[in-house]
C-alpha positions in Angstrom: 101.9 145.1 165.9 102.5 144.7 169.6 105.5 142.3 169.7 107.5 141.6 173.1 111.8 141.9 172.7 113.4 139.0 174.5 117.1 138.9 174.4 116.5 135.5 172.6 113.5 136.3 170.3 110.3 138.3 169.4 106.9 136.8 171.2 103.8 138.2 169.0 100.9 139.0 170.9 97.6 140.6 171.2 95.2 141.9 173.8 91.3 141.6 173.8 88.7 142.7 175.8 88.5 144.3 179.9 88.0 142.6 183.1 90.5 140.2 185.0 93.0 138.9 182.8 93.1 135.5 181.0 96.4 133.7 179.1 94.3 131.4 176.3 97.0 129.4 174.8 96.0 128.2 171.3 95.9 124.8 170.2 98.4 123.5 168.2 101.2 122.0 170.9 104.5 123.4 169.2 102.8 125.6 166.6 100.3 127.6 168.7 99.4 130.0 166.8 96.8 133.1 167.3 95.8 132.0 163.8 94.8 128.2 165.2 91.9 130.3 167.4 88.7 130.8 164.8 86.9 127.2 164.4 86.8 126.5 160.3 85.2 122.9 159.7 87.9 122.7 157.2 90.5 122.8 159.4 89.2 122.3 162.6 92.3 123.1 165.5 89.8 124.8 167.9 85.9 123.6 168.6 85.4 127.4 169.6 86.9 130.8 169.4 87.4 130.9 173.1 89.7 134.4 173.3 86.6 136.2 171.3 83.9 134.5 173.9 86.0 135.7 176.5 86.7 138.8 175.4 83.2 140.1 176.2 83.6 139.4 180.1 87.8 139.6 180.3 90.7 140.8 179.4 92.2 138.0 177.2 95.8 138.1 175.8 96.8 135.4 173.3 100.4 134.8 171.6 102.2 132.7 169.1 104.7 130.2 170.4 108.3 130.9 169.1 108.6 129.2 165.6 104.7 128.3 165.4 103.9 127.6 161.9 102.0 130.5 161.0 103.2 133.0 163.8 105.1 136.0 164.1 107.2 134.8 167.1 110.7 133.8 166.5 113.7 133.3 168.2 115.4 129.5 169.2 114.4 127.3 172.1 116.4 125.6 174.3 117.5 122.0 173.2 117.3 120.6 176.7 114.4 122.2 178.1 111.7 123.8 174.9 108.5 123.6 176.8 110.1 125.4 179.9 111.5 127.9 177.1 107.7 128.7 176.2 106.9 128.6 179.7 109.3 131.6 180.2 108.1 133.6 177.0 104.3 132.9 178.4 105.6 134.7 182.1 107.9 136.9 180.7 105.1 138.5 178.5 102.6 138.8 181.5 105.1 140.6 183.5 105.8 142.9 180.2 102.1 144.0 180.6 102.8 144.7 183.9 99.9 141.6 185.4 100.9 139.7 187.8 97.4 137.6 188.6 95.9 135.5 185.7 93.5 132.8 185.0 95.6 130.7 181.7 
C-alpha cells in the first residue's frame, strides 16, 4: 500500500498508467477519496472514471485527502488554512515521486 509519511500525517496514494504525469483529484471537496472515482448510478460522485481513461495514454496518480470519508489518509489540517494544508500534501507527494511537471 504505497502511502506517503508527512511529519503531520499519512497521504494514501496510487499510481496508474505511463506517459506524462497527471494529479486527478477526486470529487468529493473535503472527502476526496480514490474510492469517489468509479461512476455507480447509485451513488453518482463522478460522471466518469477519469484516472482509468487516462491511464491508457498517462501516467495518473490519484490520492485521498487527509480525513476523507472512506480514505486511508490521516493526519490533522490546519484550522486557519485546510485547503492550503491539502495543497501542500498534493505538492509534497509529487515531489515524493520525484515529478516535478504535471497536468492536475
Amino acid at each position: 500500500m504505497p502511502m506517503l509519511k508527512r511529519p503531520d500525517g499519512e497521504i494514501y496514494y496510487e499510481v496508474r498508467g505511463q506517459g506524462y504525469p497527471v494529479l486527478c483529484l477526486a470529487p468529493g471537496w473535503l472527502n476526496s477519496a480514490i474510492g469517489m472515482w468509479p461512476f455507480r448510478a447509485s451513488q453518482p460522485y463522478a460522471w466518469a472514471d477519469w484516472p482509468k481513461a487516462l491511464a491508457e495514454q498517462y501516467q495518473v496518480i490519484v490520492m485521498d485527502q487527509r480525513n476523507a470519508n472512506g480514505g486511508q489518509s490521516s493526519g490533522p489540517l490546519e484550522v486557519d488554512r485546510p485547503w492550503d494544508a491539502f495543497t501542500d500534501d498534493h505538492l509534497g507527494l509529487m515531489d515524493h515521486l520525484g515529478i516535478d511537471r504535471f497536468m492536475v
